[in-house]
C-alpha positions as CSV (number, residue, x, y, z in Angstrom):
1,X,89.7,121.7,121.1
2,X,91.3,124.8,119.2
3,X,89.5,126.9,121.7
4,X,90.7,125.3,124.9
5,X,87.2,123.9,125.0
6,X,87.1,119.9,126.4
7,X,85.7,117.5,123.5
8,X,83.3,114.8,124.4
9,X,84.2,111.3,124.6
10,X,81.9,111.0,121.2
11,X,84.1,113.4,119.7
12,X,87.4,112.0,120.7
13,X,86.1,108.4,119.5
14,X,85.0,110.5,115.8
15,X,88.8,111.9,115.9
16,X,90.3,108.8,116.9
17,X,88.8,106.4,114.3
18,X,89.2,109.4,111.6
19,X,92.8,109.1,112.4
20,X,92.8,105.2,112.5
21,X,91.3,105.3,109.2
22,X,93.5,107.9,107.7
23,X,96.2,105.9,108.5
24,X,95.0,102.5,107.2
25,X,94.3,104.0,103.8
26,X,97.5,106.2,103.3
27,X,100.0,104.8,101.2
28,X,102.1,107.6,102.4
29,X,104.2,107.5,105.7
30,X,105.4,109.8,107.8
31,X,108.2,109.5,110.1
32,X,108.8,113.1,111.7
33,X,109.3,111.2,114.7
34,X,112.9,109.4,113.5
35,X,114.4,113.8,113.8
36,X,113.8,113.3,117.4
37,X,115.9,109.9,117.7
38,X,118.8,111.8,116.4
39,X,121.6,114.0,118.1
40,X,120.2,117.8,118.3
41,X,122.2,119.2,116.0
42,X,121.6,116.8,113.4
43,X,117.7,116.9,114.4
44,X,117.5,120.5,113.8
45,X,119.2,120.2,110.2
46,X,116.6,117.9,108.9
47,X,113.8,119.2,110.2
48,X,114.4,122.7,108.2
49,X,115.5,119.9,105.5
50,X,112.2,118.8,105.9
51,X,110.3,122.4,106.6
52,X,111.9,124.0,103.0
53,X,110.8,120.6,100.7
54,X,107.0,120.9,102.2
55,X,105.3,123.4,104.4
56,X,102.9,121.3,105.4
57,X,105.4,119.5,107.1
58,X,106.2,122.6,109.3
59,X,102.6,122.6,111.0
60,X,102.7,119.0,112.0
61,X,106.0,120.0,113.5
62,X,104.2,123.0,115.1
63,X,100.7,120.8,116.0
64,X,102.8,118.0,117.5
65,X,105.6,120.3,119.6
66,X,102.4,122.5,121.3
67,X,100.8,119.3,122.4
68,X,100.9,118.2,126.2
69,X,101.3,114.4,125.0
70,X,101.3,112.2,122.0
71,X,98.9,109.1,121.1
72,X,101.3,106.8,119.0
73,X,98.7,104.1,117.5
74,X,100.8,101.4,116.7
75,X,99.0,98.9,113.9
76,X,101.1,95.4,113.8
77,X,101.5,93.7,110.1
78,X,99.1,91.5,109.8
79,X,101.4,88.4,110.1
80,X,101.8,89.3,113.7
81,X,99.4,89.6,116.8
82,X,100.3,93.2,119.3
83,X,102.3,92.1,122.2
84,X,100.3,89.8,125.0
85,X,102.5,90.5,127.6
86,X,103.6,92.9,129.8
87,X,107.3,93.1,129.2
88,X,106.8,92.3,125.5
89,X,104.8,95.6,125.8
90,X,107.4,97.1,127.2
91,X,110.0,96.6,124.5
92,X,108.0,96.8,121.5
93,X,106.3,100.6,122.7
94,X,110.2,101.9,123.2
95,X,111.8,100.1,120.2
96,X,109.6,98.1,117.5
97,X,108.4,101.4,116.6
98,X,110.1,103.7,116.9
99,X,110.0,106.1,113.8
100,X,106.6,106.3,115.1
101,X,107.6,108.0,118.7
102,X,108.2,111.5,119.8
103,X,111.3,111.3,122.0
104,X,111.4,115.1,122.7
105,X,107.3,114.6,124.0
106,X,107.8,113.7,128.3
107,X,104.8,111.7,128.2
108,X,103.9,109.2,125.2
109,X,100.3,106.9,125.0
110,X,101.2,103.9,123.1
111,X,98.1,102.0,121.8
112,X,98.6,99.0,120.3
113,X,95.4,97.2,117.6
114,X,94.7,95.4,120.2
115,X,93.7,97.7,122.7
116,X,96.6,97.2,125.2
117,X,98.5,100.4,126.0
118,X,101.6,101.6,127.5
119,X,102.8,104.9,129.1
120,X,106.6,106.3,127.6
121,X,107.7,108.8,130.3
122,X,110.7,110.8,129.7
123,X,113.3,109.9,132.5
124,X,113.5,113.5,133.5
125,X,110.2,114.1,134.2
């Protein structure tokens, strides 16, 4: 919580389907994630691009760069099932979606619809 207090598994199920349903209903999409697929320099010009046109936009960049780790929920169209397998796992979590990682996060929890998961651990860590 805010105030370094632990949440209760009830609470982080309320937070988690507020999200999921946020998400579902948004016509709007964020991709803040796609700054950190790009070289620094480049990164760092449009995310003050990005900070100027909406300030908004600068606490998510604060919420998410203060966080230990990041929960990608990764909803597949319709037309497709999430990945059954293992390795199919694999390479969909590192490049299917990817405007919806945080590659400067060392540790990503990739949740796909159908309740598989994956762990993204930076290479360095």
């Amino acid at each position: 919580s805010p105030t370094g207090e632990l949440m209760s598994i009830q609470k982080l199920k309320w937070i988690m389907d507020w999200i999921v349903e946020k998400a579902k209903s948004s016509r709007e999409v964020y991709s803040l994630g796609l700054c950190t697929a790009e070289l620094r320099s480049l990164a760092a010009e449009n995310r003050q691009g990005m900070v100027l046109a909406d300030g908004a936009t600068e606490e998510a960049f604060n919420v998410i760069e203060s966080a230990m780790f990041i929960v990608c929920l990764d909803f597949e169209d319709q037309e497709e099932e999430s990945p059954p397998q293992t390795s199919t796992q694999h390479m969909t979590a590192l490049l299917k979606n990817f405007p919806n990682r945080w590659f400067d996060k060392s540790l990503q929890l990739v949740i796909f619809e159908n309740g598989e998961c994956g762990v993204m651990i930076e290479r360095s860590v």
